[in-house]
C-alpha positions as CSV (number, residue, x, y, z in Angstrom):
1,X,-216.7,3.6,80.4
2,X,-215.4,7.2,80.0
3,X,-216.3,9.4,77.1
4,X,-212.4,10.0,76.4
5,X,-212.2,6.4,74.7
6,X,-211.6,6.5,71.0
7,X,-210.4,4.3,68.2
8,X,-210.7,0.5,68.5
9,X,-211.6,-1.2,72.1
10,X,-210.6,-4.4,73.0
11,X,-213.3,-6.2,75.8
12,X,-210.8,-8.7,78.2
13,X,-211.2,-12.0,78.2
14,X,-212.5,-11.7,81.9
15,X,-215.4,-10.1,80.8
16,X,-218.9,-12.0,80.2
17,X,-221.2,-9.5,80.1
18,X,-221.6,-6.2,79.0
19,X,-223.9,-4.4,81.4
20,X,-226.4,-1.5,80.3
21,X,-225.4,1.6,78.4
22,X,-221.8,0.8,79.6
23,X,-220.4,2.4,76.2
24,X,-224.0,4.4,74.9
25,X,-223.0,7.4,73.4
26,X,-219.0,7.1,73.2
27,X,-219.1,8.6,70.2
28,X,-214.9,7.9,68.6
29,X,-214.9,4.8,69.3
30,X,-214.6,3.7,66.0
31,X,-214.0,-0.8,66.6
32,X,-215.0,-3.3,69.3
33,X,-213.5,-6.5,69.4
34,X,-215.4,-8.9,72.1
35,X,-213.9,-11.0,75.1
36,X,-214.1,-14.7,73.6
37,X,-215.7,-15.3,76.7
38,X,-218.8,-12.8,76.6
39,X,-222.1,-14.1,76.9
40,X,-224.5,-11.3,76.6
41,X,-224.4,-7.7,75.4
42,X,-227.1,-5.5,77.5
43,X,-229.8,-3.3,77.0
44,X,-228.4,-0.1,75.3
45,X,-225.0,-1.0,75.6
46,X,-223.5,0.8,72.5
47,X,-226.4,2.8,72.1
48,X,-225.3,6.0,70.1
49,X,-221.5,5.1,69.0
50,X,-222.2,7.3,66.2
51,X,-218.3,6.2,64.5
52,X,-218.8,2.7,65.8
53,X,-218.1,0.7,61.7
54,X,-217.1,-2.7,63.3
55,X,-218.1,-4.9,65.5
56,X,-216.3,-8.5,66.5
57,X,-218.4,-10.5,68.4
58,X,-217.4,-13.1,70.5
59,X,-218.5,-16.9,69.3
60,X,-219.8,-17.6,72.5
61,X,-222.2,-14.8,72.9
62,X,-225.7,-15.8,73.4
63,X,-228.1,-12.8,73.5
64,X,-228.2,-9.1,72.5
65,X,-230.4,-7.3,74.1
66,X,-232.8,-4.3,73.1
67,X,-231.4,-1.3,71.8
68,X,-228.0,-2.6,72.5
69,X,-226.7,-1.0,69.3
70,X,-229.7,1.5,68.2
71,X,-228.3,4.6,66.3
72,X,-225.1,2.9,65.6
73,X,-225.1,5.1,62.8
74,X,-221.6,4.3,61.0
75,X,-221.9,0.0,62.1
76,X,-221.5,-1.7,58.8
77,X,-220.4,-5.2,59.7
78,X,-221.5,-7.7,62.1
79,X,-221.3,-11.1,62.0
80,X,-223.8,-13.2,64.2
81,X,-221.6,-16.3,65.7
82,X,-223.3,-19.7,65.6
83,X,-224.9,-20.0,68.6
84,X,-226.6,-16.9,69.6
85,X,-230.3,-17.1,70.4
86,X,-232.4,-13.6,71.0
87,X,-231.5,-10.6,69.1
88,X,-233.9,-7.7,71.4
89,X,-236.1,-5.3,70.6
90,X,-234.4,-2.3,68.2
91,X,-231.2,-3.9,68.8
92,X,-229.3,-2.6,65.5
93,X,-232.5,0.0,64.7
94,X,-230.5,3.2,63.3
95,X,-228.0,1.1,62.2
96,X,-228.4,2.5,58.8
97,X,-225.4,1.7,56.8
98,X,-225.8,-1.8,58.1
99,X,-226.8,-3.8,55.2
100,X,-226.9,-7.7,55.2
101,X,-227.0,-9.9,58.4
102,X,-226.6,-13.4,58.1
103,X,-229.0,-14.9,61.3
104,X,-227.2,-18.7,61.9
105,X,-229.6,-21.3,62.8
106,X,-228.9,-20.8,66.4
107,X,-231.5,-17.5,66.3
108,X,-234.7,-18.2,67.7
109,X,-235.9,-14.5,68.6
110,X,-236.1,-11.7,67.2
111,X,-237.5,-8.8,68.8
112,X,-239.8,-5.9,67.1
113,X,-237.7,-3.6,64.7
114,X,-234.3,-5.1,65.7
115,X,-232.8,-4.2,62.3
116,X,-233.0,-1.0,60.4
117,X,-235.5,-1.1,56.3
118,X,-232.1,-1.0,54.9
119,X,-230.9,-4.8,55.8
120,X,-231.4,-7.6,54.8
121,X,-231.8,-11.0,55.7
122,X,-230.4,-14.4,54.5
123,X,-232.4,-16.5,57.3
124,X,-236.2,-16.5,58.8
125,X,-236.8,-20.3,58.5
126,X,-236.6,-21.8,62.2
127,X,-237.3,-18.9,64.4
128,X,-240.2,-19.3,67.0
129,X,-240.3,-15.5,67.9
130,X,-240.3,-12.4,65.4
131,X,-241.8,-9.4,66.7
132,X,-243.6,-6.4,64.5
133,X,-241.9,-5.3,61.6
134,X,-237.8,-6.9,62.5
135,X,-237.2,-7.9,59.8
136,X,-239.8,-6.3,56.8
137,X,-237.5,-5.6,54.6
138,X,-236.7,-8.9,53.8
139,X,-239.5,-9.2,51.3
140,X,-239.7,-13.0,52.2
141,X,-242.9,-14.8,53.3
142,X,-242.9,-16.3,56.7
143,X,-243.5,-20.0,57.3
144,X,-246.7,-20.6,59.2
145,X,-244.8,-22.5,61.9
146,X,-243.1,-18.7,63.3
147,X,-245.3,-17.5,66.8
148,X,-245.5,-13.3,66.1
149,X,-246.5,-11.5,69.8
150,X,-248.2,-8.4,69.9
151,X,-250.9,-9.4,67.7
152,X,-249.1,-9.1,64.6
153,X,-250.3,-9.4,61.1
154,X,-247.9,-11.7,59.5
155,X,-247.6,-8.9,57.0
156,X,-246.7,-6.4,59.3
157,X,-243.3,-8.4,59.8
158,X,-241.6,-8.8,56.1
């Protein structure tokens, strides 16, 4: 996608996945409104929209991938559609003006640091994978049933 793209950006229905660092670092784009059709959003796809505020997702979309919105600095809504699965590594690290996420019951994974100390979280019941630290500042104890990798203290997570 070429640097020159500012304001909001529309992805067309055709498209069902956004490949790797296909917008990182288009800096004025300011909006993104999803295909209804997109599955997946790739590694570091919008890595480093510094003016990105908002941020439709599509209601089919399954997975986010790591980094896929790290450094996001401006991002201050997104809304998680019922049915997504695995939010990656870092995913919205950076993202600091980002300040509540609502995970539906659809999330399962969550990967280490995915969101920035400043958020947080309405959901951690039901999720078999949190990695170290994604969502600490929660300030919420984790049911026993959650699986942490890495050898992760359950502390080291909320």
């Amino acid at each position: 996608v070429p640097d020159g793209i500012k304001g909001e950006f529309v992805i067309p229905d055709q498209v069902e996945f956004i490949g790797s660092g296909a917008f990182r670092n288009c800096k004025k784009i300011t909006s993104v409104k999803m295909s209804d059709n997109l599955t997946k959003i790739g590694f570091d796809a919008f890595e480093g929209c510094t003016s990105l505020k908002n941020v439709k997702l599509s209601e089919k979309l399954k997975s986010i991938d790591d980094i896929a919105f790290r450094n996001c600095s401006s991002l201050e809504s997104v809304t998680l559609p019922d049915g997504i699965n695995t939010i990656g590594h870092f995913a919205f690290l950076g993202c600091d003006k980002l300040k509540s996420i609502s995970l539906p019951d659809s999330v399962t994974s969550i990967g280490k640091e995915a969101f920035p100390e400043s958020v947080e979280t309405e959901k951690v019941n039901g999720i078999s994978y949190i990695g170290k630290w994604a969502v600490y500042s929660t300030q919420k104890e984790l049911p026993e049933n959650i699986t942490l990798k890495d050898d992760t203290d359950r502390k080291s997570v909320v």
